[in-house]
C-alpha positions as CSV (number, residue, x, y, z in Angstrom):
1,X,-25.6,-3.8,2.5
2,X,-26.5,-4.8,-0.8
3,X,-24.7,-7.3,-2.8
4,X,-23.0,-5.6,-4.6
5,X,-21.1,-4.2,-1.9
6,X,-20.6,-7.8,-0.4
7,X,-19.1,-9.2,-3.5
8,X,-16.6,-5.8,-3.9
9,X,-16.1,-6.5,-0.1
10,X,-15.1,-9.8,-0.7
11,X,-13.3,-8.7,-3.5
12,X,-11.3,-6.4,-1.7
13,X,-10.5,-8.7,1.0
14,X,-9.6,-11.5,-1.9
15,X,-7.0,-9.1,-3.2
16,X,-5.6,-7.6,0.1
17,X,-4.8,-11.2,1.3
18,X,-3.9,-12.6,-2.0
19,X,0.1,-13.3,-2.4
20,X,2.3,-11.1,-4.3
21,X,2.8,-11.5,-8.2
22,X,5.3,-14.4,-8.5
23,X,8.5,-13.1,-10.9
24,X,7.6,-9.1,-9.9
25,X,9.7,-6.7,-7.9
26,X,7.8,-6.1,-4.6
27,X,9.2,-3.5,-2.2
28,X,9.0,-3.1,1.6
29,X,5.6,-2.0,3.4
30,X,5.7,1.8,4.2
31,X,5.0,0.6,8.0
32,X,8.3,-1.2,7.8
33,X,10.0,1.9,6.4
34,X,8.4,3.9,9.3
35,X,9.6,1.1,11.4
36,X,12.8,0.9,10.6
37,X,13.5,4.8,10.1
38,X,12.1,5.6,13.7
39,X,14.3,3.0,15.3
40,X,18.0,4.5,13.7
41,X,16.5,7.7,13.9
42,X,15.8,7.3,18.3
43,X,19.3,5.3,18.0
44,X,21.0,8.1,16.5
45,X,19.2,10.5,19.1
46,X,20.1,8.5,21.7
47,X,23.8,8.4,21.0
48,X,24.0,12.2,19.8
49,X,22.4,13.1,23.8
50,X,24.7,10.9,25.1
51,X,27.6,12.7,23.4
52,X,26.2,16.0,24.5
53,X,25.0,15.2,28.1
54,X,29.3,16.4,29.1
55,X,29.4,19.5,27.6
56,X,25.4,20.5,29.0
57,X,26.3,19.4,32.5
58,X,29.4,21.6,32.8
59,X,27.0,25.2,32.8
60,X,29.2,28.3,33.0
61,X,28.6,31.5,31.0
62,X,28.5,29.7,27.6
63,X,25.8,27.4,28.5
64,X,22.7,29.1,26.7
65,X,25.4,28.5,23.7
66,X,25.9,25.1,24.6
67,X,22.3,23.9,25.3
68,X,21.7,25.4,21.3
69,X,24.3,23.9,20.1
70,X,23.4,20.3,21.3
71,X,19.7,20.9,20.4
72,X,20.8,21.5,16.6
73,X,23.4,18.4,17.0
74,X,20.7,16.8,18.7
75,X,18.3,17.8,15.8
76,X,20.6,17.2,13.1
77,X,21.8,13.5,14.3
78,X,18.0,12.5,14.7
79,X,17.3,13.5,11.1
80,X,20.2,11.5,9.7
81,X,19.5,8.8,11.7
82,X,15.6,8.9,9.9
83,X,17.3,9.1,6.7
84,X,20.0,6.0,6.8
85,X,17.2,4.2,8.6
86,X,15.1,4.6,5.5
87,X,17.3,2.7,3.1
88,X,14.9,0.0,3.6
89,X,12.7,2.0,0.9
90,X,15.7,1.4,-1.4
91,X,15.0,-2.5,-1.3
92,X,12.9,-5.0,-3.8
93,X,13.0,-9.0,-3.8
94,X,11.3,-11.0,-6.4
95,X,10.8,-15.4,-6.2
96,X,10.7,-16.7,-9.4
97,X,11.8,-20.0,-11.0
98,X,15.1,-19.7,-10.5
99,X,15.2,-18.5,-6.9
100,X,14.9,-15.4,-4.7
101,X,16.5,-12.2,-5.9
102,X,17.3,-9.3,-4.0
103,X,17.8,-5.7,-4.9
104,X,19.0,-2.9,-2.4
105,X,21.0,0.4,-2.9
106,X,20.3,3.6,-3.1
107,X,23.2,4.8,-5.6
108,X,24.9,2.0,-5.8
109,X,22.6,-1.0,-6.3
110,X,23.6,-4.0,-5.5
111,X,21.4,-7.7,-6.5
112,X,21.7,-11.0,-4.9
113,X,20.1,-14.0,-6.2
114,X,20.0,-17.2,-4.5
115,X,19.0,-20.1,-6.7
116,X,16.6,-22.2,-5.6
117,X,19.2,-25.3,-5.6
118,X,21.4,-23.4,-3.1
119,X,18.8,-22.9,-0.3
120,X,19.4,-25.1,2.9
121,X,16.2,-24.1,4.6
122,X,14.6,-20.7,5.8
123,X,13.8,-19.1,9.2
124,X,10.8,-16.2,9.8
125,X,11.9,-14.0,12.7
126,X,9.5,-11.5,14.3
127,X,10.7,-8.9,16.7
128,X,8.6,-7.6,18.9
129,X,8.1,-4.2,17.0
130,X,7.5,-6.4,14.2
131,X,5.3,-8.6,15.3
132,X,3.1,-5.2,16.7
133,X,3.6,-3.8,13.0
134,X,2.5,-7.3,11.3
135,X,6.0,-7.5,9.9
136,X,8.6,-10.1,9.5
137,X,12.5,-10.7,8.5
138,X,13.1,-13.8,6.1
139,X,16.3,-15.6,6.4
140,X,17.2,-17.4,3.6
141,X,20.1,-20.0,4.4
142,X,22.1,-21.5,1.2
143,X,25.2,-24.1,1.1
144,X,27.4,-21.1,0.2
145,X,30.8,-20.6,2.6
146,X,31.3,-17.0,1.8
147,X,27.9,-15.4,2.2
148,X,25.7,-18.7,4.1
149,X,22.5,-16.7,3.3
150,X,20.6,-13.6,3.0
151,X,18.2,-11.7,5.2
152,X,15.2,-9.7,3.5
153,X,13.8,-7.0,6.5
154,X,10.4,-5.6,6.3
155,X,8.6,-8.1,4.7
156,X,5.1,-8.6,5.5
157,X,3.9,-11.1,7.8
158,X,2.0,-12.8,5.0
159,X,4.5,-12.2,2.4
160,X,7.1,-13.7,4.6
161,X,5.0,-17.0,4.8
162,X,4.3,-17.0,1.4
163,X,7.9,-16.7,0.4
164,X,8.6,-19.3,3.1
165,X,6.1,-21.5,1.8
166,X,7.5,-21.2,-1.6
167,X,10.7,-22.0,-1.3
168,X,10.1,-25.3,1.0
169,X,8.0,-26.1,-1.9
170,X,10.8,-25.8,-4.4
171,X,13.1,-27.8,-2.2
172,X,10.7,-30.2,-2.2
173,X,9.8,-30.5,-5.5
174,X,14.2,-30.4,-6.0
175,X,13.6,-33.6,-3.6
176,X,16.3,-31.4,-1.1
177,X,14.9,-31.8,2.7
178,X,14.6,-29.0,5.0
């Protein structure tokens, strides 16, 4: 290896771990799309052969009928399921000064922003599919009554810290406690 290709090495591993631009809008990982599109989609799939396992057990003369009919369903519920499961592609959050904003919606968008001033303190959670998939959910908890915070799925592990570590810092720096 010549060094050349150790420096863009290093380069590349410089950028891969380096934090997301502060004050941009940064979507979800496509593994956390995946993620969360696979797992409505089996749930759907689930639910849709638990509706038909009835009408399949009861085999008379219609059942060759039946058994196609509750494939397509079956097909049908699995593919719907895949494509409500991938709203997550639909969502964007951005830290900045102010606080963390949060963008979702696929006709109908609708963008929460939590001012730094509000936050109480934050929680990471990983699943065990997300921990596998290097993902993370941020919880963001604020003195609000109505809404007492926001979640943000798919993030990624290290974006999740980062945004963590980001807005301890401001509640720090507000001279709040965690």
């Amino acid at each position: 290896m010549t060094s050349t290709e150790s420096n863009a090495a290093t380069e590349g591993a410089t950028v891969a771990e380096a934090p997301p631009a502060i004050g941009c809008w940064q979507a979800p990982p496509v593994r956390a799309v995946r993620l969360h599109a696979g797992f409505v989609a089996a749930m759907f799939a689930l639910c849709g052969a638990g509706a038909m396992a009835g009408p399949l057990l009861a085999m008379d003369e219609y059942g060759v009928a039946r058994f196609g009919i509750a494939s397509g369903v079956l097909v049908l519920a699995t593919a719907l399921g895949a494509w409500i499961g991938a709203r997550l592609r639909h969502q964007r959050w951005k830290l900045d000064a102010e606080g963390l904003w949060l963008r979702s919606g696929r006709l109908w968008w609708r963008e929460t922003r939590v001012p730094a001033s509000r936050v109480q303190h934050v929680d990471l959670k990983h699943g065990p599919l997300e921990r596998r998939s290097r993902l993370a959910t941020l919880v963001v908890h604020t003195a609000a009554v109505h809404l007492s915070g926001i979640t943000v799925r798919g993030l990624d592990e290290a974006d999740a810290q980062h945004l963590r570590d980001a807005l301890a810092r401001q509640l720090d720096d507000a001279g709040d406690a965690l």
